[in-house]
C-alpha positions in Angstrom: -181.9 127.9 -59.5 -181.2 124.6 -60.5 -178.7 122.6 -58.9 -175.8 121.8 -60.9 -175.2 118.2 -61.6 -171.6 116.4 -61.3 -169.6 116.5 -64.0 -166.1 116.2 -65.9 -165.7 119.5 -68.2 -163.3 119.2 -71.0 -159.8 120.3 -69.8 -160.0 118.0 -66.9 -161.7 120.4 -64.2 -164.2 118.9 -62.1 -168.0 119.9 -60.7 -168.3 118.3 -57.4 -171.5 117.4 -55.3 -170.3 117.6 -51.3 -173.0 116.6 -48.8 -172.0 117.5 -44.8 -174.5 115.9 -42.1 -174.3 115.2 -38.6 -175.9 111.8 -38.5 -176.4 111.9 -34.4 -174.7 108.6 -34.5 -177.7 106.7 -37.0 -179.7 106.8 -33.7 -182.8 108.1 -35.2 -184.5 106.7 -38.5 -181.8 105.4 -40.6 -183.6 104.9 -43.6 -184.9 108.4 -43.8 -181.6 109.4 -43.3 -180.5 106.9 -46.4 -182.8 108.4 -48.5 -181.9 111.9 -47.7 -178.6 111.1 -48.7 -179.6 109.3 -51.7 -181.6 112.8 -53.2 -179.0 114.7 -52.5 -176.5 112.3 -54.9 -173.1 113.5 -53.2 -170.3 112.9 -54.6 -168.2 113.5 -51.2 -170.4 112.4 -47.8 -168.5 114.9 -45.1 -170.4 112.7 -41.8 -170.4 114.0 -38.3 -171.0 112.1 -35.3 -170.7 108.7 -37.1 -171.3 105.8 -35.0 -167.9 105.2 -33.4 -168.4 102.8 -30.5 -169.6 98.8 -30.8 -169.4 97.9 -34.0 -169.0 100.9 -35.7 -167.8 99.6 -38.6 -171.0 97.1 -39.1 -173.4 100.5 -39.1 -170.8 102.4 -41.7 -170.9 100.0 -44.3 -174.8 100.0 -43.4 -174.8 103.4 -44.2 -172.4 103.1 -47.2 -174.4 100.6 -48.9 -177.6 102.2 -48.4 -176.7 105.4 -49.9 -174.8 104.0 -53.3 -171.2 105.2 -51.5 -168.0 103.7 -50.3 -166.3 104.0 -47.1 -163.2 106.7 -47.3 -161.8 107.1 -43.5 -163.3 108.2 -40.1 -165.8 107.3 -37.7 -164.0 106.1 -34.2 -161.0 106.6 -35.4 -161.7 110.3 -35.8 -164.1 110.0 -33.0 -167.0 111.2 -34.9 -166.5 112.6 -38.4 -166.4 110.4 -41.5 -165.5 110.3 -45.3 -167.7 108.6 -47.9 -167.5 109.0 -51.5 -169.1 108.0 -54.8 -167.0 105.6 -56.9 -166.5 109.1 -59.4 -163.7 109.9 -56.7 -160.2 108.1 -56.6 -158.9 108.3 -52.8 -155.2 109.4 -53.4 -154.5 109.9 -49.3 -156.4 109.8 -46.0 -155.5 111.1 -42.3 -157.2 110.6 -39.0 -156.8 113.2 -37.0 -157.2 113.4 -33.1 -157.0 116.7 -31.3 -155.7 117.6 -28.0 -158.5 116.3 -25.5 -159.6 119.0 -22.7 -160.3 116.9 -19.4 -164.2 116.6 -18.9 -164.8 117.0 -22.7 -165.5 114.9 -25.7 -162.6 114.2 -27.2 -162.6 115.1 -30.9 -160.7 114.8 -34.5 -160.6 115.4 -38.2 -161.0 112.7 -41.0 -159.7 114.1 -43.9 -158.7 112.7 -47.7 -157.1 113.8 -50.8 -159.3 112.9 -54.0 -159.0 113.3 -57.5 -162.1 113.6 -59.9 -161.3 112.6 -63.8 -157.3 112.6 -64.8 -156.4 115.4 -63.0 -158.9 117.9 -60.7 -157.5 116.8 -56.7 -160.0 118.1 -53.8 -158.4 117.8 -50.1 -161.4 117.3 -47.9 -161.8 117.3 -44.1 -164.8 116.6 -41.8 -165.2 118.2 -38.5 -167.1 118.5 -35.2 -165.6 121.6 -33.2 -166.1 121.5 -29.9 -169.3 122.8 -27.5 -166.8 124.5 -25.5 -165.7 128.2 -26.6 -162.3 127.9 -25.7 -161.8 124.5 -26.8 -163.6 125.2 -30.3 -160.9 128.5 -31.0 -158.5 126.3 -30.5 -159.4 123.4 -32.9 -160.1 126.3 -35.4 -156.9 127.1 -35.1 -155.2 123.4 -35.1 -157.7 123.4 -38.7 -156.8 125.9 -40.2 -152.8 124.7 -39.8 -154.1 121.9 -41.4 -155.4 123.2 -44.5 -152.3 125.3 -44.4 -149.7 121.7 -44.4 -151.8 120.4 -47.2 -149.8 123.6 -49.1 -152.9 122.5 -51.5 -155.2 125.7 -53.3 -158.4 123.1 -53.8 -159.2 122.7 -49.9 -162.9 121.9 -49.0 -163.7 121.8 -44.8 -167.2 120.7 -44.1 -169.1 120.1 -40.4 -171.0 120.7 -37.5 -169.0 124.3 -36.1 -171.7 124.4 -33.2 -171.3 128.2 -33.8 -173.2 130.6 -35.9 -172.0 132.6 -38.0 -171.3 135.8 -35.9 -169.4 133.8 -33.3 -164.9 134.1 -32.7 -164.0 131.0 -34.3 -166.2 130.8 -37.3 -165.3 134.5 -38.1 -161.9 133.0 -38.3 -162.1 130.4 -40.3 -164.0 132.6 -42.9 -161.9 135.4 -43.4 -159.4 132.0 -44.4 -161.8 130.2 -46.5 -164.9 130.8 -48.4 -168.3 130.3 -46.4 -170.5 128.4 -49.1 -173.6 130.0 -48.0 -172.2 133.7 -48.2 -170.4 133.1 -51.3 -173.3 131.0 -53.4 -176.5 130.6 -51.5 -178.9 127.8 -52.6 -181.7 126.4 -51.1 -182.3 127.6 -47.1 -180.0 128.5 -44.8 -180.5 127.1 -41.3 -179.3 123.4 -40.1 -180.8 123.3 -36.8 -183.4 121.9 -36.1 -185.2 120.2 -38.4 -188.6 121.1 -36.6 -187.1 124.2 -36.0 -184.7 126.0 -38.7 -183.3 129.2 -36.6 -179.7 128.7 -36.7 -176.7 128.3 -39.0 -174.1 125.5 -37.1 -173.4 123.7 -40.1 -171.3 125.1 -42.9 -168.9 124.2 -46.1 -165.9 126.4 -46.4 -163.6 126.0 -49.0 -159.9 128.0 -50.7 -160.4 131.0 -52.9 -159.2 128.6 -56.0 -162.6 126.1 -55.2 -165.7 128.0 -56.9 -168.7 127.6 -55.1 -171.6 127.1 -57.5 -174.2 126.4 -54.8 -174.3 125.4 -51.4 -177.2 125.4 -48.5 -180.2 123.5 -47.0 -181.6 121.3 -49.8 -185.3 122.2 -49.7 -187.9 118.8 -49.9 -189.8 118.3 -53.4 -192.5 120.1 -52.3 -191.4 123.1 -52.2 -190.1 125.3 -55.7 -186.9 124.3 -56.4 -186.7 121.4 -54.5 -184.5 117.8 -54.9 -186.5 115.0 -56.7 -187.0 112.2 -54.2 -186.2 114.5 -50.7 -189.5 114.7 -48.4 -189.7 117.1 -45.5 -190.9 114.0 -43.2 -187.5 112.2 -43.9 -185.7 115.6 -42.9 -187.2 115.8 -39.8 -186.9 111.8 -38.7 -183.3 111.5 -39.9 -181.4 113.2 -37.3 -181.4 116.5 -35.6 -179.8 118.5 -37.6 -180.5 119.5 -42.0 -177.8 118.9 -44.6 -175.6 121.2 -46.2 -175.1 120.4 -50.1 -172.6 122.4 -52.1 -171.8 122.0 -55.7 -168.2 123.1 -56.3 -165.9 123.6 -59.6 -162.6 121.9 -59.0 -159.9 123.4 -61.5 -157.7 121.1 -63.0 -153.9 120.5 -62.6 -152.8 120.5 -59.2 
């Protein structure tokens, strides 16, 4: 199958490349990880674990610039996850979001953004790291899932690290809400972790019933049949410890 490119279709709706990665904080090879990002050709960068501590803003616009994209919201101000766009998206509204911090644990947060593609197609989109902790994780799907619910908007896309597979409370949960990509549209392969070792689903992109799904899994490397142009198995493995997810979604127009 071959991946769908962005595009504006007459009547105003909107095909949307959206690219989630957990980055592990740009501590492993950063310029594999740019050019990862650059072969995919997102439209919408949904980052988790962005670098959030000294000068976290320095290694953003690092990573912004070295992957054609422009810094939307998140990083330490979401405590990990992070917004960046292509200049095809007009930021209409953006929200950092911290959540309710158990003692002992990471504390965690959404970075989320309303965006409109051409006159009229609007995509809310928010980023997330759910907790390692069972308990903790049910109850940020929950505290999600109210927020996709306030937006009172049908185009929702949520993308991140769920550090759960797919059989597990809380990700059962959020996909009898939302749409799993990889269920509804399957493209490409389906585990993020690890890179040396694909055996499980963690990462995922959910999105409304109104969002179509036209594609969304592990971008495969060049090498392989049906592969991105540009996107080597070597830089998949140094980037960071976990694979991309890339989904191609129609956005209707008019909301």
């Amino acid at each position: 199958m071959q991946l769908p490119s962005s595009r504006t279709e007459p009547g105003g709706a909107a095909v949307v490349r959206l690219l989630s990665y957990n980055i592990r904080s740009m501590r492993d090879d950063r310029h594999a990880l740019a050019r990862v990002v650059r072969a995919c050709a997102p439209d919408v960068l949904c980052v988790q674990e962005a670098p959030r501590f000294f000068r976290w803003r320095k290694h953003a616009a690092w990573l912004a610039r070295s992957t054609d994209l422009v810094y939307v919201t998140g990083g330490a101000t979401a405590c990990g996850p992070m917004i960046l766009t292509s200049l095809r998206a007009t930021v209409e509204e953006t929200e950092d979001l911290l959540l309710p911090r158990t003692p002992g644990l990471h504390q965690r947060g959404f970075a989320t953004a309303r965006l409109r593609f051409g006159p009229s197609a609007r995509l809310s989109v928010l980023s997330c790291h759910l907790s390692l902790a069972s308990a903790e994780r049910r109850a940020q799907t929950g505290l999600l899932l109210d927020r996709v619910r306030d937006w009172g908007g049908r185009y929702t896309v949520v993308a991140g690290d769920l550090n759960e597979r797919p059989h597990g409370r809380s990700y059962r949960r959020l996909a009898r809400s939302l749409q799993d990509g990889w269920t509804v549209s399957p493209w490409g392969g389906e585990h993020t972790s690890t890179p040396s070792d694909p055996h499980q689903r963690i990462d995922a992109v959910l999105a409304t019933e109104a969002v179509q799904v036209l594609a969304c899994g592990v971008p495969r490397p060049e090498s392989e049949p049906g592969g991105l142009p540009g996107l080597t198995d070597t830089d998949l493995r140094a980037a960071t410890d976990h694979l991309p997810v890339l989904a191609v979604l129609r956005v209707p127009a008019g909301q």
